[in-house]
C-alpha positions as CSV (number, residue, x, y, z in Angstrom):
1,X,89.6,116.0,63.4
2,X,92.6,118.3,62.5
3,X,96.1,116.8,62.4
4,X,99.3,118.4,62.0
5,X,101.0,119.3,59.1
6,X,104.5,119.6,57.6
7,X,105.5,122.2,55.2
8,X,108.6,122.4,53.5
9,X,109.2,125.7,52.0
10,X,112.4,126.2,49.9
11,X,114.1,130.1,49.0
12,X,115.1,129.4,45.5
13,X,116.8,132.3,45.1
14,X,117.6,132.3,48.7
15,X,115.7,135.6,49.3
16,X,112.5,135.5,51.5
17,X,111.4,138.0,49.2
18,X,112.1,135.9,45.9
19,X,110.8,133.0,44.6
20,X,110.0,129.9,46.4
21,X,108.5,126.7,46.4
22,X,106.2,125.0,49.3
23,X,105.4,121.8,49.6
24,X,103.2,119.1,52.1
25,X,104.6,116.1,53.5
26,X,102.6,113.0,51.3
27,X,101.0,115.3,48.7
28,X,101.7,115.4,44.8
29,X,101.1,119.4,44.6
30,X,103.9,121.6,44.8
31,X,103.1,125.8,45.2
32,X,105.3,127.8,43.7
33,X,105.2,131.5,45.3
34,X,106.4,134.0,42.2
35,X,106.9,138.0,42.5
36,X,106.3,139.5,39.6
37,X,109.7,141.1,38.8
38,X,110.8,137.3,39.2
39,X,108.2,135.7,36.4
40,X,110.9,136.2,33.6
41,X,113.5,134.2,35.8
42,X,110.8,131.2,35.9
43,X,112.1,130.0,32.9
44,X,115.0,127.9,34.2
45,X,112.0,126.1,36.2
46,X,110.9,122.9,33.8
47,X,107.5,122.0,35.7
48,X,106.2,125.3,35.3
49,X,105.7,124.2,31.8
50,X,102.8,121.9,33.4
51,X,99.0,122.6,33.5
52,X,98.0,123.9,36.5
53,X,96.3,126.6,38.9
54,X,97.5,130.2,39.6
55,X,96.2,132.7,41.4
56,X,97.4,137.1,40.9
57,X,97.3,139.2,43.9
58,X,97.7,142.9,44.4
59,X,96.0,146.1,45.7
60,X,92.5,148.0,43.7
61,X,92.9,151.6,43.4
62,X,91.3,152.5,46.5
63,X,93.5,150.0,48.4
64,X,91.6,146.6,48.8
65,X,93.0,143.5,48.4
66,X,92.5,141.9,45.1
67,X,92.7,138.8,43.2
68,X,92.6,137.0,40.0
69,X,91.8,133.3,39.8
70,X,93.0,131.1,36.4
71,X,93.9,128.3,34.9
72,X,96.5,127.1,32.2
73,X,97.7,124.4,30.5
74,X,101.2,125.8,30.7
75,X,101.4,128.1,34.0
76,X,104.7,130.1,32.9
77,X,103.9,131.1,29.2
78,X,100.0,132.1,31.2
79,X,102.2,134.3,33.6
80,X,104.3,135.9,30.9
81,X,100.7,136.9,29.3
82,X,99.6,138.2,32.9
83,X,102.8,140.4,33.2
84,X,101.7,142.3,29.6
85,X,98.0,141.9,30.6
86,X,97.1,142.9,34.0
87,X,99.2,145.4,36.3
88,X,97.2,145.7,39.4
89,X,98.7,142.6,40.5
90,X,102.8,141.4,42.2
91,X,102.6,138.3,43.5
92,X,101.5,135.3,41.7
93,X,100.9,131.7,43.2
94,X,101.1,128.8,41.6
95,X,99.9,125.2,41.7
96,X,100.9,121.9,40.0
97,X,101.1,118.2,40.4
98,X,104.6,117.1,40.8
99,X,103.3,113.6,39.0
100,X,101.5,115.5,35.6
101,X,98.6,113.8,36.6
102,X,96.3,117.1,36.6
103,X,94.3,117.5,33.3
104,X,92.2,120.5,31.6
105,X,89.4,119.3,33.4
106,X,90.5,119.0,36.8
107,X,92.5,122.3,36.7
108,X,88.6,124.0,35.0
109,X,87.3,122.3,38.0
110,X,89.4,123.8,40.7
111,X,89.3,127.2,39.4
112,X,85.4,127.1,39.3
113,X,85.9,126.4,43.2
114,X,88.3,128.7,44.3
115,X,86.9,131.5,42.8
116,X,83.2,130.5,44.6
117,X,85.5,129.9,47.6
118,X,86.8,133.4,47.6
119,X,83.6,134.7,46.7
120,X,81.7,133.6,49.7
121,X,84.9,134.7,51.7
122,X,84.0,137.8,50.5
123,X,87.6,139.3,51.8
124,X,89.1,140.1,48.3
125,X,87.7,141.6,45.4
126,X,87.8,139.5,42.5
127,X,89.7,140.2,39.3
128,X,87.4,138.2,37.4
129,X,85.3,139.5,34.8
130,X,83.4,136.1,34.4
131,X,82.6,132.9,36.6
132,X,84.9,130.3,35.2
133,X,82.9,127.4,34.1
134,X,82.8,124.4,35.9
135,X,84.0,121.6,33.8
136,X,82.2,118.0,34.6
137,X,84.3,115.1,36.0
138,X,84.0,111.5,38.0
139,X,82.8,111.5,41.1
140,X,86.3,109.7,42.1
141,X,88.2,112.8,40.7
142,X,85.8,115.3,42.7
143,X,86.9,113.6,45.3
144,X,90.8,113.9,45.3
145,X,90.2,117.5,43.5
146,X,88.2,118.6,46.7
147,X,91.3,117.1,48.4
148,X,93.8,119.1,46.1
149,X,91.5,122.0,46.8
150,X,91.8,121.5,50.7
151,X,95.5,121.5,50.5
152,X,95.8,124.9,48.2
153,X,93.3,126.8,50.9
154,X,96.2,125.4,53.4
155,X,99.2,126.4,51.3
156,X,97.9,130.0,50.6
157,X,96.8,130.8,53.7
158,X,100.4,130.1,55.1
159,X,102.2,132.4,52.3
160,X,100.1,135.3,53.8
161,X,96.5,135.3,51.9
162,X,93.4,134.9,53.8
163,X,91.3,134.5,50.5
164,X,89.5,131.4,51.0
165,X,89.0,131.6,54.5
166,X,85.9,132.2,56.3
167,X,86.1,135.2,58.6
168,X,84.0,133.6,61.6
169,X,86.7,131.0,63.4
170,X,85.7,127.1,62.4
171,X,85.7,124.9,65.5
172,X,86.2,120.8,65.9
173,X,82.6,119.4,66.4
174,X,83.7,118.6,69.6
175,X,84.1,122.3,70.6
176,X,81.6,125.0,71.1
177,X,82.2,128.3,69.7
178,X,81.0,131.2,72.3
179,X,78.9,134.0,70.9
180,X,79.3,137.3,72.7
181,X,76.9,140.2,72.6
182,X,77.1,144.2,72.9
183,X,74.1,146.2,73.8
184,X,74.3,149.7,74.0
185,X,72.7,152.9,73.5
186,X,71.0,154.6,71.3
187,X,69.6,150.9,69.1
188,X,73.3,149.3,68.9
189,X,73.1,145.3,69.3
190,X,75.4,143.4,68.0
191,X,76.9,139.8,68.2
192,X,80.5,138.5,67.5
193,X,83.3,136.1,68.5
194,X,87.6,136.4,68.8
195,X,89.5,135.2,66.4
196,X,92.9,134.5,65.7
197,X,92.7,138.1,63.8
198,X,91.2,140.0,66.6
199,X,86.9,140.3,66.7
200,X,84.6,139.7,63.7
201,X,81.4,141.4,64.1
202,X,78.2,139.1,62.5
203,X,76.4,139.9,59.8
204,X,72.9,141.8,61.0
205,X,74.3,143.6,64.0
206,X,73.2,146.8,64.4
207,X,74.9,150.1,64.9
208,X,74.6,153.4,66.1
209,X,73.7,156.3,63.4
210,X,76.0,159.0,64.7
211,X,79.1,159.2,66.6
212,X,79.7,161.3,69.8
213,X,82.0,164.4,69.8
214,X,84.2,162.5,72.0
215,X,85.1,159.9,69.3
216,X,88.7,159.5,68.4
217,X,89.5,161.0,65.0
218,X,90.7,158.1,63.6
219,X,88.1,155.8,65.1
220,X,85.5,158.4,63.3
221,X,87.3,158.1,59.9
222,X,87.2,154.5,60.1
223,X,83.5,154.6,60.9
224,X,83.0,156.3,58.2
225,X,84.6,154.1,55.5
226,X,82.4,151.0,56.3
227,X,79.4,153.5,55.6
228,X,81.2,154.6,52.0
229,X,82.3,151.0,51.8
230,X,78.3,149.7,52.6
231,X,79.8,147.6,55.2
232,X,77.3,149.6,57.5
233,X,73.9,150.4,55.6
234,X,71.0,152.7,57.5
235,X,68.0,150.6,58.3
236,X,65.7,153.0,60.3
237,X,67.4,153.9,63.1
238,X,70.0,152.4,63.5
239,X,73.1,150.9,61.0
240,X,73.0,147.3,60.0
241,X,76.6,145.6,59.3
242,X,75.6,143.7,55.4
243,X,78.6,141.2,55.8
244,X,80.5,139.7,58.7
245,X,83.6,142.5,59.3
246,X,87.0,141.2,60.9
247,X,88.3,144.0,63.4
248,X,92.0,144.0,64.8
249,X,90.4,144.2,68.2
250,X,87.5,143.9,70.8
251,X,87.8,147.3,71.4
252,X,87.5,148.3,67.9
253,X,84.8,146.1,66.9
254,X,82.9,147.8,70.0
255,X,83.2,151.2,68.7
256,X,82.5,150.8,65.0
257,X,78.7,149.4,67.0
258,X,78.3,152.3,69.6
259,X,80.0,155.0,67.8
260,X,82.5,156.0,71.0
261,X,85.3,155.1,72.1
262,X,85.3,151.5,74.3
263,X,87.2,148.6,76.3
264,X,85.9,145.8,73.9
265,X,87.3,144.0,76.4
266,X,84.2,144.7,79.2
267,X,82.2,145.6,76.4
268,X,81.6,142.2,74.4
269,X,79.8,139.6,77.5
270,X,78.7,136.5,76.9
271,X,74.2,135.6,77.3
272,X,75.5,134.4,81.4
273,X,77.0,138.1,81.8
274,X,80.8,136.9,81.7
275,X,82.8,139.7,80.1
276,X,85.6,138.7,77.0
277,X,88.4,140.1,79.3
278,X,86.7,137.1,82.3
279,X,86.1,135.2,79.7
280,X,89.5,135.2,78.4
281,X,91.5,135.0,82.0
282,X,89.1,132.2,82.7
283,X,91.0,130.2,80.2
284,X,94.4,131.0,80.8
């Protein structure tokens, strides 16, 4: 069972844009959210002088979202390196313990996880040029590291990044998560569910090869970068999606699988014939 949570974020420089710090209500981690035109100002911040966890994000030449994963014994002279080192990156967040009870081999063992976490994710392209190593610790500390680990996922999510999350929505045991399906012409089949970022469309679904004439332009040039992308990969006939692929919409999940244009919406049913539109009206 979920339960709710308090954050408490704080504008050090009082800029929404600038640095800031975030915290959870009975937890010993503190975040520290850094541009990187801002790492030089860190200075005046003593516990950033602490071992700990950061995490680089930025944009790859063609536009993805990227990220780098480390660890360091002190997290400001590490970012000062970073700054000189790496450029693809301009945000930088950070985590520490606000006790100092975080040592090399808890901080080696979270970085290990996080970058497996973001891995599997698979929604940014890791920075990385090797698997950091996973150090060995008590099964105690594994414990309240998966814990610390739990509350980071929390933390970055909120401050925007999606890196750890799994793209198909995670329900209570308690609650069953509805698969809908699209059949269409010309081989496309395909299975999906809404999410709270539109429709993600399940690994193995299968596509149409071509487009109609009728396609929207932009629809078509979208199309086309999951093929350049492998996102969609030709198996006989038909496309086959490689990886589970977050759409803004219904609507534009459904025509990335038939190749026209579509009302997700009436489109996506579930097995009983109930359309996502009745579906959805149902539960308002």
């Amino acid at each position: 069972m979920k339960f709710g949570k308090t954050i408490k974020i704080f504008l050090i420089d009082g800029d929404p844009n600038g640095r800031m710090t975030c915290e959870l209500s009975n937890w010993t981690g503190k975040a520290y959210r850094i541009p990187r035109v801002k790492v030089k100002e860190c200075i005046d911040r003593q516990d950033l002088n602490n071992p700990g966890i950061y995490l680089l994000f930025g944009k790859s030449e063609d536009g993805f979202d990227k990220v780098y994963v480390g660890e360091a014994e002190e997290i400001f002279r590490r970012l000062q390196q970073q700054v000189s080192q790496r450029d693809f990156w301009n945000e930088a967040i950070t985590f520490i313990s606000k006790d100092e009870n975080l040592n090399k081999a808890h901080i080696k063992y979270i970085e290990n996880r996080l970058h497996t976490l973001a891995k599997d994710a698979g929604r940014y392209q890791l920075e990385n040029s090797v698997i950091p190593t996973q150090s060995s610790i008590s099964e105690s500390d594994r414990a309240e590291m998966e814990e610390f680990i739990s509350n980071i996922r929390l933390l970055v999510n909120t401050l925007g990044h999606k890196v750890f999350e799994e793209k198909r929505e995670v329900k209570n045991n308690d609650e069953q998560q509805p698969i809908f399906y699209l059949r269409g012409a010309r081989g496309a089949e395909a299975q999906g569910e809404p999410t709270a970022e539109g429709f993600v469309v399940f690994k193995g679904s299968r596509a149409t090869l071509s487009n109609v004439n009728s396609i929207s332009p932009s629809f078509a040039k979208y199309r086309q970068q999951l093929i350049e992308q492998n996102i969609l990969q030709q198996n006989g006939e038909v496309y086959e999606f490689m990886e589970d692929s977050v759409f803004s919409s219904p609507s534009t999940a459904a025509v990335m699988v038939m190749g026209r244009n579509a009302n997700g919406l009436l489109e996506w049913k579930l097995p009983s014939g109930v359309t996502l539109k009745e579906f959805e009206s149902e539960n308002r």
